[in-house]
C-alpha positions, -999 to +999 in steps of 0.1 A: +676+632+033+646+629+056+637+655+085+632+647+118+596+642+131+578+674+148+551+678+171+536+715+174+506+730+182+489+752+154+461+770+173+438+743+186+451+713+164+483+693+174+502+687+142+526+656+136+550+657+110+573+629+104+593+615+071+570+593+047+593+567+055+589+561+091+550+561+093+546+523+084+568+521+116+545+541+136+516+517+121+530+491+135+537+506+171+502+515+172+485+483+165+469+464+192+490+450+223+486+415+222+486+412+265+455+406+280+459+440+299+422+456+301+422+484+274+403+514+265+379+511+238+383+558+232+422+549+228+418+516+207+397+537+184+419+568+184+448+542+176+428+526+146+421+556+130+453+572+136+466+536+118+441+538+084+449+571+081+482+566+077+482+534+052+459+556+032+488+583+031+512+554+028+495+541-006+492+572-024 
């Protein structure tokens, strides 16, 4: 049985905790909007990152 994801604050850090077998779920929310709606480039990049660092955790 899987918990239920968590978001808390440890000191100055946000931590997200969520069961292995939802993050290729969040991947997928988090990849690019196909609209044409203008975009920021800071939360594109926070969005990529957030994505690779998941697949990495995802293939181990």
């Amino acid at each position: 049985m899987s918990s239920a994801p968590t978001v808390k604050a440890e000191g100055d850090e946000i931590v997200i905790r969520l069961p292995r077998s939802e993050a290729h779920g969040l991947m997928v929310a988090l990849s690019e909007c196909p609209c044409r709606a203008v975009k920021s480039n800071a939360t594109k990049t926070i969005r990529n990152r957030l994505s690779k660092a998941l697949g990495r955790l995802i293939s181990r």
